[in-house]
C-alpha positions as CSV (number, residue, x, y, z in Angstrom):
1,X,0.0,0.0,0.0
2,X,2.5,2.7,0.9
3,X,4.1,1.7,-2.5
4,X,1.4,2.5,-4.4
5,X,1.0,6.0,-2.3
6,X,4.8,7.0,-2.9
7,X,4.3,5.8,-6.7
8,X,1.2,7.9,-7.0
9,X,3.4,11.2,-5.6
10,X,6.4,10.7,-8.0
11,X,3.9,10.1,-11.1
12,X,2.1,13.4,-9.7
13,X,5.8,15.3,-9.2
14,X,6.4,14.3,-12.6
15,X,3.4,15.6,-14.0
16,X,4.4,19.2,-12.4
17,X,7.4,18.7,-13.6
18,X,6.4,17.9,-17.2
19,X,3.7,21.0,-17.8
20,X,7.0,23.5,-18.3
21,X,8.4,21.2,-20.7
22,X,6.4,20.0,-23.3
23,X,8.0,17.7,-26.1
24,X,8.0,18.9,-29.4
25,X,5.8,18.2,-31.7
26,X,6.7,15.4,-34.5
27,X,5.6,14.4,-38.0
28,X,4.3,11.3,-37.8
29,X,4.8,9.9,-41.2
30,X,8.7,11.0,-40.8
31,X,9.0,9.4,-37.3
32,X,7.7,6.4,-38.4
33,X,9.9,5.9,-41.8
34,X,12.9,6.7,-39.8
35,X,12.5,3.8,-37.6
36,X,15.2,1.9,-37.1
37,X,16.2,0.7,-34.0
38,X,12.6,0.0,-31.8
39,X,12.6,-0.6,-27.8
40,X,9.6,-3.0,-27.1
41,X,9.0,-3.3,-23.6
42,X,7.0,-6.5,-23.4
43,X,4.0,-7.7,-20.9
44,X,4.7,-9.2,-17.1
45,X,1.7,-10.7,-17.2
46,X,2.0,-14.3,-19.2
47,X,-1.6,-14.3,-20.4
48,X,-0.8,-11.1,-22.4
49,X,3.0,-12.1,-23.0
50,X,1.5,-15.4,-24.7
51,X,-0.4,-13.1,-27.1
52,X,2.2,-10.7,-27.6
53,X,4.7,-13.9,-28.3
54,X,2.7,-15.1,-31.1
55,X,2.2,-12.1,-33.0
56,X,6.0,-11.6,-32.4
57,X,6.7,-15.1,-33.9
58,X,5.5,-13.4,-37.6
59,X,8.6,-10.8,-37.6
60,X,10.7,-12.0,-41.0
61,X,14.2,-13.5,-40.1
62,X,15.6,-11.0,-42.9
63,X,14.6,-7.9,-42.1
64,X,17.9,-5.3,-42.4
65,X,15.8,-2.4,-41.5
66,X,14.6,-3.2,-38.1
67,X,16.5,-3.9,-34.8
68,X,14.4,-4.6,-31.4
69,X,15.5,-4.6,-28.4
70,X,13.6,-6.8,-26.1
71,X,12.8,-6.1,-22.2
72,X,11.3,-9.1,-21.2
73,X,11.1,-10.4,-17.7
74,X,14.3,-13.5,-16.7
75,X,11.2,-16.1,-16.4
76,X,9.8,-15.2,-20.7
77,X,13.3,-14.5,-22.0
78,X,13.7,-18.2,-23.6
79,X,10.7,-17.4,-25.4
80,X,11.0,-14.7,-27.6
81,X,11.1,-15.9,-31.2
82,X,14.7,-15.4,-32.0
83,X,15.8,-13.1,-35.2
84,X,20.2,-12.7,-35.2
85,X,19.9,-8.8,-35.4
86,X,17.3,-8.6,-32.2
87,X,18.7,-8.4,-28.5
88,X,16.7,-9.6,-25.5
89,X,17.2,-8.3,-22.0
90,X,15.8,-10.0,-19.2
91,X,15.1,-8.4,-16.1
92,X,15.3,-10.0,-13.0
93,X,14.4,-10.1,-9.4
94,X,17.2,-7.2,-8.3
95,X,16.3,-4.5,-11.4
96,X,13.5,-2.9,-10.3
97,X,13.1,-0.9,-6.5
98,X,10.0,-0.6,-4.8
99,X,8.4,2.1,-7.2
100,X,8.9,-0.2,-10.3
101,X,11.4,1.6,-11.6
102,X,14.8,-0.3,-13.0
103,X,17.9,0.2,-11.3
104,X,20.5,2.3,-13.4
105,X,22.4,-0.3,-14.0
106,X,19.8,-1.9,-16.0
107,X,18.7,1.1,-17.3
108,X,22.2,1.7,-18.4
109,X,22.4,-1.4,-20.3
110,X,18.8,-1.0,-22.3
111,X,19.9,3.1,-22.9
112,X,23.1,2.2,-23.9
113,X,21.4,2.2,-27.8
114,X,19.6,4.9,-29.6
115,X,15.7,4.1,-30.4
116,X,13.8,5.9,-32.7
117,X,10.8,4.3,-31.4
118,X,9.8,2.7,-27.8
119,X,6.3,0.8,-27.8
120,X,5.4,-0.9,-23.9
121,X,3.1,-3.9,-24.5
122,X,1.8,-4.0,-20.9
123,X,-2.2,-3.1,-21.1
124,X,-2.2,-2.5,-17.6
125,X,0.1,0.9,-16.9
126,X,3.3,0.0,-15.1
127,X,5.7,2.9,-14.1
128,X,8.6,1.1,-14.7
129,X,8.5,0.4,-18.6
130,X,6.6,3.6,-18.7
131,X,9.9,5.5,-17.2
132,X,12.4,3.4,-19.3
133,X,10.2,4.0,-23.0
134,X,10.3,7.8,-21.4
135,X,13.9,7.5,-20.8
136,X,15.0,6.2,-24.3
137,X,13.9,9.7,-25.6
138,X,12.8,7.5,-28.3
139,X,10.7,10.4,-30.9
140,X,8.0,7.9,-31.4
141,X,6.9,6.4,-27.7
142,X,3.7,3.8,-28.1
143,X,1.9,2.5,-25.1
144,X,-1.6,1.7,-23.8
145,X,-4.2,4.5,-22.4
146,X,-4.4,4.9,-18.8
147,X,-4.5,8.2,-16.8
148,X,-0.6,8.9,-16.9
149,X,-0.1,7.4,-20.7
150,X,0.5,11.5,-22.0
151,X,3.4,11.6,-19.1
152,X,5.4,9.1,-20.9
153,X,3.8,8.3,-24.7
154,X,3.0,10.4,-27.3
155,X,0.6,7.6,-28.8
156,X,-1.9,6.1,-26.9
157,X,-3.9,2.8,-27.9
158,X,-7.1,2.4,-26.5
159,X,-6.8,-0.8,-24.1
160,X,-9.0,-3.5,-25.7
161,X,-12.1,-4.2,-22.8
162,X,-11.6,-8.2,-23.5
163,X,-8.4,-9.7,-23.1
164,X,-8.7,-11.4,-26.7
165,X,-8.8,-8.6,-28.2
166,X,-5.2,-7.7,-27.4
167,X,-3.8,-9.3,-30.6
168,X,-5.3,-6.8,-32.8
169,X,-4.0,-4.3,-30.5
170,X,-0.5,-5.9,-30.2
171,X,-1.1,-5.3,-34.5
172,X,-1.6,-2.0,-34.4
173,X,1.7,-1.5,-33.0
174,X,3.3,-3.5,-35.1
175,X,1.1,-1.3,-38.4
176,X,2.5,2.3,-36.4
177,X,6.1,0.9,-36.3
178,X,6.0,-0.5,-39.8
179,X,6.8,-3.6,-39.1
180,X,6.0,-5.9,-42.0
181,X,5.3,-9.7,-41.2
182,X,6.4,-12.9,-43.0
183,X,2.5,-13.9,-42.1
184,X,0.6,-16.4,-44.4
């Protein structure tokens, strides 16, 4: 509980905060043809990582143009579909504090790239992802509505109201980061 009440203060600090410094406003259609390098931060919850996983599973093995880096939590990590260009980072027990937030050593290592895009796959906000997709500085930042998604994205899906519906959301993602798919 106290967690949850020193969470709420830093989210509301940084809202102060952010009203004096507004990011600037981007072309859409540029940010997303530059897209190169993409942050994904994926789902803690393994009913939503499962669907995440297999729309993942449709990225083609030979695409040049696109290099994701994967935060995934320790337990998931053997189960990303595996492309040579991607890196996966697994977080463990000791990378996060109380507040969610990921030690900077492990943000270090995840910031350590350049992203021109971040997307957070968790439907359910979580600070943590939310701070490190903030953090990357990434031009294009993709993450799902909630009452501090304007804080940290500057595109907000519309959380799906049934949990099957997540696929097609988990799509739309892919369709704003133009991410093609070896589908058939």
């Amino acid at each position: 509980m106290w967690d949850k009440i020193q969470q709420w203060f830093a989210l509301q600090r940084m809202r102060w905060d952010t009203r004096k410094h507004r990011a600037e406003t981007i072309s859409f259609s540029r940010a997303v043809k530059d897209v190169r390098n993409i942050l994904i931060c994926l789902p803690w919850e393994y009913r939503e990582f499962r669907v995440a996983r297999y729309v993942l599973k449709f990225l083609p093995q030979s695409d040049e143009h696109h290099q994701i880096t994967f935060v995934v939590p320790a337990s998931y990590a053997d189960m990303i579909p595996g492309r040579p260009q991607d890196r996966v980072i697994a977080v463990n027990g000791n990378s996060r504090d109380k507040l969610g937030r990921f030690n900077d050593d492990f943000s270090r290592q995840v910031l350590e790239y350049t992203y021109q895009a971040a997307a957070d796959f968790n439907s359910n906000f979580d600070y943590g992802t939310s701070l490190l997709c903030l953090a990357s500085e990434a031009p294009l930042r993709i993450g799902f509505s909630s009452p501090y998604a304007e804080l940290f994205f500057n595109v907000e899906i519309d959380k799906p109201e049934k949990r099957f519906l997540l696929e097609g959301a988990y799509r739309s993602i892919q369709r704003l980061l133009a991410i093609e798919t070896s589908e058939k």
